[in-house]
Each structure stands twice: as C-alpha cells, then as structure tokens.
N, C-alpha and C positions, 0 to 999 in steps of 0.2 A: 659570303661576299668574297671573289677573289680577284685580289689587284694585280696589275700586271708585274711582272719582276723584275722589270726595266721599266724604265719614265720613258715612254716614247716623246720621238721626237718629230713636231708639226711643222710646217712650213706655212707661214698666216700670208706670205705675199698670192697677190692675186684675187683672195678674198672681197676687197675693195672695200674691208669696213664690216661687212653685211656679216650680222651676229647668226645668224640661222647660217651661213657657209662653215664658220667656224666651228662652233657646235657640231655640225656635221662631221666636218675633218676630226676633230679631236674625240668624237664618239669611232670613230673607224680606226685611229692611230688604236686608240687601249681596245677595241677587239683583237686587232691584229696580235698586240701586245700579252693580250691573253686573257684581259679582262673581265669579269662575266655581265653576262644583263644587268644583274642590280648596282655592282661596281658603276657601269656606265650610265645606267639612268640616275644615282647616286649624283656623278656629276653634272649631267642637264638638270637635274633641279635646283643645286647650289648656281649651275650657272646662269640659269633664268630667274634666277629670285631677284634680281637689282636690276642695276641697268648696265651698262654699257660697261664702265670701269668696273663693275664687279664682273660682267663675266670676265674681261681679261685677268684679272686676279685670281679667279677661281680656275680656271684655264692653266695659267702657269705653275698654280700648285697642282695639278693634275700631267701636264706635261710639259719639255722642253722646249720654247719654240724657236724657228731658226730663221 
C-alpha cells in the first residue's frame, strides 16, 4: 500500500453536502498525490462505514481541506 508523500489538499466548497462528490474529489486528490488503488479504496471504505460526521473525520485524516 502506498500513501501519498504529501497530504493533498481538497477544496469541499461546491460539493453542496453531497458525500458521493466528496469521496470523489478526495479519491482523485491521493491519486494525483500518488496514492495506489488500495491506499485509496482503503479510504472509501473507512469513509462509507458511518455516516456523515464520520466521513468528514475520516476525510480529514486522509487530506487537507481548504
């Protein structure tokens, strides 16, 4: 599993809320970042395990947001 060597950094405005946008975004940031597949599906599944407040918690320990 290889994590990126920066914490990218997301921008959540515009998203409007919507957990499947976010997820999106933040699964794109740590590719970019360098991340591998299981890295990033790593984090969609901490971030779909709860609800709402969990994914932004899991989120922010995965990346910056601005």
């Amino acid at each position: 599993m290889t994590e990126p060597k920066i914490k990218p950094t997301v921008k959540l405005i515009d998203t409007d809320g919507n957990a499947f946008v976010i997820i999106g975004r933040v699964k794109d940031a740590l590719f970019k970042a360098g991340a591998d597949k299981e890295y990033i599906f790593k984090y969609q599944d901490e971030a779909m395990a709860g609800g709402y407040d969990n994914l932004l918690c899991v989120t922010m320990d995965y990346v910056d947001i601005a």
